[in-house]
mmCIF file of the C-alpha atoms, coordinates in Angstrom:
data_MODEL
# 
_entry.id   MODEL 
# 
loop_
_atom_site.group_PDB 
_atom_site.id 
_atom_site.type_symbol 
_atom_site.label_atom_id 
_atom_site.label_alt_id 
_atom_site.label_comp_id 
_atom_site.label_asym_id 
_atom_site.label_entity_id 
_atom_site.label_seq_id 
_atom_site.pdbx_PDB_ins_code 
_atom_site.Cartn_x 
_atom_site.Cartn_y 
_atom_site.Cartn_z 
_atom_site.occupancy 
_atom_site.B_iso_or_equiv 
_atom_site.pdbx_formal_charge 
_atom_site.auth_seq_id 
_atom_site.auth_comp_id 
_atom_site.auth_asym_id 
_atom_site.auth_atom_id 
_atom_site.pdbx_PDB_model_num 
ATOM 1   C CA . UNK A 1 1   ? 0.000  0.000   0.000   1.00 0.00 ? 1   UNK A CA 1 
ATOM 2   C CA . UNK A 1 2   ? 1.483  3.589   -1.334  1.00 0.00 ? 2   UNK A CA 1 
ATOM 3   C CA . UNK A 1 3   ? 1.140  6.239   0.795   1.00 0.00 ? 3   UNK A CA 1 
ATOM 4   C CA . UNK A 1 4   ? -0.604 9.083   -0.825  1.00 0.00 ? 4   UNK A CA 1 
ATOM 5   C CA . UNK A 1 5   ? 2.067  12.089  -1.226  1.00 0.00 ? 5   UNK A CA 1 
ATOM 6   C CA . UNK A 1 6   ? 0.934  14.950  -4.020  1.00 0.00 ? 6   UNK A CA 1 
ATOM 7   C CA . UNK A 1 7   ? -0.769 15.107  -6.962  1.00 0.00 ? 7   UNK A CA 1 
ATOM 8   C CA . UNK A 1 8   ? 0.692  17.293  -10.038 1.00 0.00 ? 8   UNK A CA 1 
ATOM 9   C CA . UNK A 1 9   ? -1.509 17.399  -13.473 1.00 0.00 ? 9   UNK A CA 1 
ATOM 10  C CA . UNK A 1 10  ? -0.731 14.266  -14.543 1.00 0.00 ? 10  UNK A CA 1 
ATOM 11  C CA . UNK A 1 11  ? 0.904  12.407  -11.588 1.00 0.00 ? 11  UNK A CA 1 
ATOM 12  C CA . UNK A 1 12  ? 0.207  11.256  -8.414  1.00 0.00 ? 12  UNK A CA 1 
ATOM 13  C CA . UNK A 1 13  ? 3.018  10.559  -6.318  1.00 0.00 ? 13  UNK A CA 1 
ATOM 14  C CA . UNK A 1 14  ? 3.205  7.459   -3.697  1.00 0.00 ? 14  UNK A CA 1 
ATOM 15  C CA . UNK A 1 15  ? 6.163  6.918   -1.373  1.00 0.00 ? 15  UNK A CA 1 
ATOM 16  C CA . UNK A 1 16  ? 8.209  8.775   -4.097  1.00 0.00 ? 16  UNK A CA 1 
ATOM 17  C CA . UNK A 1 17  ? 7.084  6.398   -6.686  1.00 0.00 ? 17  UNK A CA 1 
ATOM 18  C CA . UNK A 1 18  ? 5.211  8.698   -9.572  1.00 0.00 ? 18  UNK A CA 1 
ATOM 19  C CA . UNK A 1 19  ? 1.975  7.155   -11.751 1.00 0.00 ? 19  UNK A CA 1 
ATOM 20  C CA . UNK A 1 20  ? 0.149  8.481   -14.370 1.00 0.00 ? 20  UNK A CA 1 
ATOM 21  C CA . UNK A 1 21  ? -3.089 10.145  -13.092 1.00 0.00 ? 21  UNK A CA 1 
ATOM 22  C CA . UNK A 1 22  ? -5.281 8.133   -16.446 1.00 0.00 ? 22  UNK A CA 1 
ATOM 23  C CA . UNK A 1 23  ? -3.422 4.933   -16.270 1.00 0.00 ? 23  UNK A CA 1 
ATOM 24  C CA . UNK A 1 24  ? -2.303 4.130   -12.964 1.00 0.00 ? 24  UNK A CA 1 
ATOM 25  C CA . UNK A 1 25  ? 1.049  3.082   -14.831 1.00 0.00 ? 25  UNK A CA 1 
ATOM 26  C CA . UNK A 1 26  ? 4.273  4.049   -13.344 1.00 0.00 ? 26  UNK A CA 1 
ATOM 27  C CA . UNK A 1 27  ? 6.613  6.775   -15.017 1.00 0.00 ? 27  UNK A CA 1 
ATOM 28  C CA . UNK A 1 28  ? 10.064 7.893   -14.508 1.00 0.00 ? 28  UNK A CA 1 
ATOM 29  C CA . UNK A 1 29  ? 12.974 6.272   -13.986 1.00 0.00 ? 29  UNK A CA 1 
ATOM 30  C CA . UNK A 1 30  ? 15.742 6.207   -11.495 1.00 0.00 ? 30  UNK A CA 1 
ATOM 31  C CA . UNK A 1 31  ? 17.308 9.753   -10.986 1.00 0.00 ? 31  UNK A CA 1 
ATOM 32  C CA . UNK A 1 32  ? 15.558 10.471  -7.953  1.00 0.00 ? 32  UNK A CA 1 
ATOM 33  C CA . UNK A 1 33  ? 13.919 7.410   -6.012  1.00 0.00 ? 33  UNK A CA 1 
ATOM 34  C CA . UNK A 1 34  ? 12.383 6.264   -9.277  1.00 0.00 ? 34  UNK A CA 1 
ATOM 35  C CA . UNK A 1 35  ? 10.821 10.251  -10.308 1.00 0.00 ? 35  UNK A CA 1 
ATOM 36  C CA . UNK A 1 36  ? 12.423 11.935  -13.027 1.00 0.00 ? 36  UNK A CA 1 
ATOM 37  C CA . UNK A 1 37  ? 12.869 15.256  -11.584 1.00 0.00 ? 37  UNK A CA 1 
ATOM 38  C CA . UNK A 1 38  ? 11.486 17.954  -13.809 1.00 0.00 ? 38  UNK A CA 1 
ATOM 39  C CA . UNK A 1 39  ? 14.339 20.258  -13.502 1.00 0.00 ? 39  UNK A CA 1 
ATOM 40  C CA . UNK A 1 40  ? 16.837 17.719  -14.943 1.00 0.00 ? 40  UNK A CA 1 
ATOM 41  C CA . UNK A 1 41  ? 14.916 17.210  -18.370 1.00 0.00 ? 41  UNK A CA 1 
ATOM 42  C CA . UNK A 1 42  ? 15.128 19.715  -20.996 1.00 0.00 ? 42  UNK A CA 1 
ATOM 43  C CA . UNK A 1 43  ? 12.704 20.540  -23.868 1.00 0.00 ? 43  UNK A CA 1 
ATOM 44  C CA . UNK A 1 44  ? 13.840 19.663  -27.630 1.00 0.00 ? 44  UNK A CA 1 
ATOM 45  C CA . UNK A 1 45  ? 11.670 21.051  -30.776 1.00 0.00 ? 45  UNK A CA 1 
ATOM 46  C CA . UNK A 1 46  ? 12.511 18.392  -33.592 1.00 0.00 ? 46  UNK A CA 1 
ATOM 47  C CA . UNK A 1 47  ? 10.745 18.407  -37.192 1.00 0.00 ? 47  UNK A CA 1 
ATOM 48  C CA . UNK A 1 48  ? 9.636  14.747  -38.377 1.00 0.00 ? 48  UNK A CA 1 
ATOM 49  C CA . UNK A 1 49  ? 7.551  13.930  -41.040 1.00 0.00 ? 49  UNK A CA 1 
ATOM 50  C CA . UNK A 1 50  ? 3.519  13.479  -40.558 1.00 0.00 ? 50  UNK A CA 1 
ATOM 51  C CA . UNK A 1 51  ? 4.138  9.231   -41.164 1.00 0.00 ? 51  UNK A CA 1 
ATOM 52  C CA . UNK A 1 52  ? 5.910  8.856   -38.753 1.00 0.00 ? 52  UNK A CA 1 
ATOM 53  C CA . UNK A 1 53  ? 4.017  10.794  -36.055 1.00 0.00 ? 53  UNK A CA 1 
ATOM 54  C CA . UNK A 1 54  ? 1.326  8.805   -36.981 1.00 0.00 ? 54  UNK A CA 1 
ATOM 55  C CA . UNK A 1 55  ? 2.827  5.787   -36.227 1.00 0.00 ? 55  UNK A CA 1 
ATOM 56  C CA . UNK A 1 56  ? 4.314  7.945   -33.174 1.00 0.00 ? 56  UNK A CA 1 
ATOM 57  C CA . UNK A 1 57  ? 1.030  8.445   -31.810 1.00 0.00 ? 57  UNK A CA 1 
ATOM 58  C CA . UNK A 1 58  ? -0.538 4.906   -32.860 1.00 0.00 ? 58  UNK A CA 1 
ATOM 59  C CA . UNK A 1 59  ? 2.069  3.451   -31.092 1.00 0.00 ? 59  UNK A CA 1 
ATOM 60  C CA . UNK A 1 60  ? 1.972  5.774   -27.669 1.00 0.00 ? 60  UNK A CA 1 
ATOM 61  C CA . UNK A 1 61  ? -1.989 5.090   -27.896 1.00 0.00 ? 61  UNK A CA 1 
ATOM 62  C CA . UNK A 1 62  ? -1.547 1.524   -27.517 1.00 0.00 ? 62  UNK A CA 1 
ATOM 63  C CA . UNK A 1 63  ? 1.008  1.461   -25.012 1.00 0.00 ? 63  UNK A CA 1 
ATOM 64  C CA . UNK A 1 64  ? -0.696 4.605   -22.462 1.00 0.00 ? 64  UNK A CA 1 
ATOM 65  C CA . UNK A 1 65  ? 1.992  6.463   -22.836 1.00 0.00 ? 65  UNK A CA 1 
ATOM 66  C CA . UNK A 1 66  ? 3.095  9.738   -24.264 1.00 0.00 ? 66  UNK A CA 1 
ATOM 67  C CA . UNK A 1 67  ? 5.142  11.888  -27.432 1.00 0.00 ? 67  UNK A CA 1 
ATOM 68  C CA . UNK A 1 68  ? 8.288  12.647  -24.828 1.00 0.00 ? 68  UNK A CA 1 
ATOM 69  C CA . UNK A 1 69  ? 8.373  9.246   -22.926 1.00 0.00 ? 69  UNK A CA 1 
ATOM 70  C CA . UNK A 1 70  ? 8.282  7.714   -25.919 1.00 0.00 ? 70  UNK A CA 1 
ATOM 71  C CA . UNK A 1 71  ? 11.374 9.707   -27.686 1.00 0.00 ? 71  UNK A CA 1 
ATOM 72  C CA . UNK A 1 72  ? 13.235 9.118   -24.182 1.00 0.00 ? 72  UNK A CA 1 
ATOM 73  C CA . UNK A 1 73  ? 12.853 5.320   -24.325 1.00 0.00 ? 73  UNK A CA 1 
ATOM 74  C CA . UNK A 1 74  ? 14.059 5.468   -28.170 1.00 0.00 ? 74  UNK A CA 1 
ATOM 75  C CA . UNK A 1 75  ? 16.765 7.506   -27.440 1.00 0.00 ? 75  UNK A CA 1 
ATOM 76  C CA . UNK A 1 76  ? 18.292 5.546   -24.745 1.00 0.00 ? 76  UNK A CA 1 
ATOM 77  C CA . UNK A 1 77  ? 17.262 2.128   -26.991 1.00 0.00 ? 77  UNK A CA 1 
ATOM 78  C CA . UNK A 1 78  ? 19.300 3.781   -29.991 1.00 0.00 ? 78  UNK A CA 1 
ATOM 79  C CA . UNK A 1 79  ? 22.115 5.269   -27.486 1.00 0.00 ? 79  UNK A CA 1 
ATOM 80  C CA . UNK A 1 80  ? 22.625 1.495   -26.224 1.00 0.00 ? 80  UNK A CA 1 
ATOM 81  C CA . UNK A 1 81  ? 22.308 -0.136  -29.553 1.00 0.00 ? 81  UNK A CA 1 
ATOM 82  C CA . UNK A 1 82  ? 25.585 2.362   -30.667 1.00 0.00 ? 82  UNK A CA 1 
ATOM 83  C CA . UNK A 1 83  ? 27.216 1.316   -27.727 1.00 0.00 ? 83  UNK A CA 1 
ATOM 84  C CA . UNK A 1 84  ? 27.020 -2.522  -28.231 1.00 0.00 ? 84  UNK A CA 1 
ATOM 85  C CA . UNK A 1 85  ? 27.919 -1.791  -32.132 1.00 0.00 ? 85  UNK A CA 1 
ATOM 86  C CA . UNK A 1 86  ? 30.925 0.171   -31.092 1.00 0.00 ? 86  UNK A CA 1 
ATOM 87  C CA . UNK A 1 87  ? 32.186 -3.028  -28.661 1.00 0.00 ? 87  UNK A CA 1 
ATOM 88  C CA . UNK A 1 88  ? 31.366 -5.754  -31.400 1.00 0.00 ? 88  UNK A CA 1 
ATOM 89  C CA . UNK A 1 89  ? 33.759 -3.434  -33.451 1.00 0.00 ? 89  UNK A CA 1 
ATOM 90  C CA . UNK A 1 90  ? 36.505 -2.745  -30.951 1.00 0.00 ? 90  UNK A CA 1 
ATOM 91  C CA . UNK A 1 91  ? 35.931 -6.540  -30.713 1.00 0.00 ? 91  UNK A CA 1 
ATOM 92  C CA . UNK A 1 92  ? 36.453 -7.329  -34.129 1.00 0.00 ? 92  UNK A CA 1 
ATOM 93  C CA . UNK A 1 93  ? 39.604 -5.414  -34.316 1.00 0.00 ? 93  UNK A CA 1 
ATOM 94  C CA . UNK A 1 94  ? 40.828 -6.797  -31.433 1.00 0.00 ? 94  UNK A CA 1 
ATOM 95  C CA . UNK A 1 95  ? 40.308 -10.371 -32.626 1.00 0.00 ? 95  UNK A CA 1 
ATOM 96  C CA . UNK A 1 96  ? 41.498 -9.837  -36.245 1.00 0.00 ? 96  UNK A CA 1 
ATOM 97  C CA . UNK A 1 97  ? 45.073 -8.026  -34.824 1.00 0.00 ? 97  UNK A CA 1 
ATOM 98  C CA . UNK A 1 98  ? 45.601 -11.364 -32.719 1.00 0.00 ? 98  UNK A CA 1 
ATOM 99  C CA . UNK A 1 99  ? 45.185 -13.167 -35.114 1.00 0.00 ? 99  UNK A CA 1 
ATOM 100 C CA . UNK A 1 100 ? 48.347 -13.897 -36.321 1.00 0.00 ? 100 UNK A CA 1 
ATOM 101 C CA . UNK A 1 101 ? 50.099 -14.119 -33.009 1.00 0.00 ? 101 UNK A CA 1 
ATOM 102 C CA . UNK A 1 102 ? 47.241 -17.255 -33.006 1.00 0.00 ? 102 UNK A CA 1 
ATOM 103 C CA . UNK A 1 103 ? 48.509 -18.699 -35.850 1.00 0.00 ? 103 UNK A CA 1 
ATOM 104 C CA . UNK A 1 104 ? 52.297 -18.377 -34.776 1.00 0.00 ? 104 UNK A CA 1 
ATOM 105 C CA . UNK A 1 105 ? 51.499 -19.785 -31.210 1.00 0.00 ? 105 UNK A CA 1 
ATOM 106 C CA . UNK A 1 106 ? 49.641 -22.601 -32.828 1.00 0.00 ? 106 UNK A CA 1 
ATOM 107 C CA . UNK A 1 107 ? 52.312 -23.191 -35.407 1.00 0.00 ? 107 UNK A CA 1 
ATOM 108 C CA . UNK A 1 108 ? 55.391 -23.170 -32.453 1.00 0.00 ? 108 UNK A CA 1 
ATOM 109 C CA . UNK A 1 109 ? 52.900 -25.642 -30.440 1.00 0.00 ? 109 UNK A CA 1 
ATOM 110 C CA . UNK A 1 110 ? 52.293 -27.791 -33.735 1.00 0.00 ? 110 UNK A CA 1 
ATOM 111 C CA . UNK A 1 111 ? 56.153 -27.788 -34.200 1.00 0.00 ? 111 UNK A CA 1 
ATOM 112 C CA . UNK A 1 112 ? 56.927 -28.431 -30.733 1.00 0.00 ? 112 UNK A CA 1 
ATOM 113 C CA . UNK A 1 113 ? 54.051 -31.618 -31.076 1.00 0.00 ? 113 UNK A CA 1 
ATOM 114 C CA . UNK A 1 114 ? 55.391 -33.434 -33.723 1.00 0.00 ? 114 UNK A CA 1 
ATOM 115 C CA . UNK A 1 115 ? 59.070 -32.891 -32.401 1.00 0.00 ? 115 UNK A CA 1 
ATOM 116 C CA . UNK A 1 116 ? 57.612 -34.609 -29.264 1.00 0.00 ? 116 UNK A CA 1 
ATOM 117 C CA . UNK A 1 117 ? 55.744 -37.029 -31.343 1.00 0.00 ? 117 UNK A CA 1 
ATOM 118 C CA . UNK A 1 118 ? 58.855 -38.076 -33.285 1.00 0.00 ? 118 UNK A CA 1 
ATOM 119 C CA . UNK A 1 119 ? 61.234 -38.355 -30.380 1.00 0.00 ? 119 UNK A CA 1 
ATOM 120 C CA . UNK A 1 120 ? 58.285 -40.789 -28.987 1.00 0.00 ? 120 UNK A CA 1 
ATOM 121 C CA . UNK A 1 121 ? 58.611 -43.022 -32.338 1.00 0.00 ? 121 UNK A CA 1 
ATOM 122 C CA . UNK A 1 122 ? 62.320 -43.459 -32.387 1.00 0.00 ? 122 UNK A CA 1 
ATOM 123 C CA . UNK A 1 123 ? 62.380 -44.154 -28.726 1.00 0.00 ? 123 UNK A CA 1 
ATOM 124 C CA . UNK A 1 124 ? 59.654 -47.228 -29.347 1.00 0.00 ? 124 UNK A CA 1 
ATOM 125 C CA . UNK A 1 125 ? 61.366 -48.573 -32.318 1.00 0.00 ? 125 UNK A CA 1 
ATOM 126 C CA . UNK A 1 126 ? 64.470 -48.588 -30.024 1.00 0.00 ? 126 UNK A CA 1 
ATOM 127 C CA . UNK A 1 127 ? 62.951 -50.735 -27.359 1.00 0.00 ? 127 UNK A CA 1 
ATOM 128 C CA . UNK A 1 128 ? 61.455 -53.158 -30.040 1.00 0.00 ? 128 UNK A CA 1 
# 
């Protein structure tokens, strides 16, 4: 059970925990006991073609939420997806530049084998 705490426009606010006045669904995320503080977000104009506010809004109808929560979410999804693209590359270049310090260790170990593996012949045709 939340205890009741203030009510702004669109939020009601329980133990620090923030819901949406017409949905009952939690917003905000973790800056400030799970509340984005207002102060700490900033307003952006940005131009984007009538599509794809239609499928904008068609979208943040289904899932009760809204325009800037929406664009937040996407932005973070897009800032992460950059980030994991940016690792599989330093990745990449990491594996590709070892490489051939693979293929010399394996070639030293292959040589060192079948030195081994010879020296292991001649001493069992000895004791035969």
């Amino acid at each position: 059970m939340y205890i009741y705490k203030s009510v702004t426009p669109r939020r009601l606010i329980f133990h620090n925990k923030a819901f949406r006045r017409d949905t009952g669904k939690q917003v905000g995320n973790s800056t400030n006991g799970g509340l984005t503080v207002l102060s700490q977000l900033k307003k952006v104009l940005i131009t984007v073609p009538d599509t794809l506010l239609e499928q904008v809004d068609a979208l943040v109808g289904l899932e009760k939420t809204n325009r800037s929560e929406f664009v937040r979410e996407a932005m973070r999804r897009y800032i992460e997806e950059k980030k994991k693209t940016a690792l599989k590359a330093q990745m990449e270049k990491g594996y590709q530049e070892m490489a051939e310090i693979n293929l010399n260790l394996a070639k030293m170990c292959f040589e060192a084998e079948d030195e081994q593996f010879s020296a292991y012949e001649e001493k069992l045709a000895e004791c035969e």
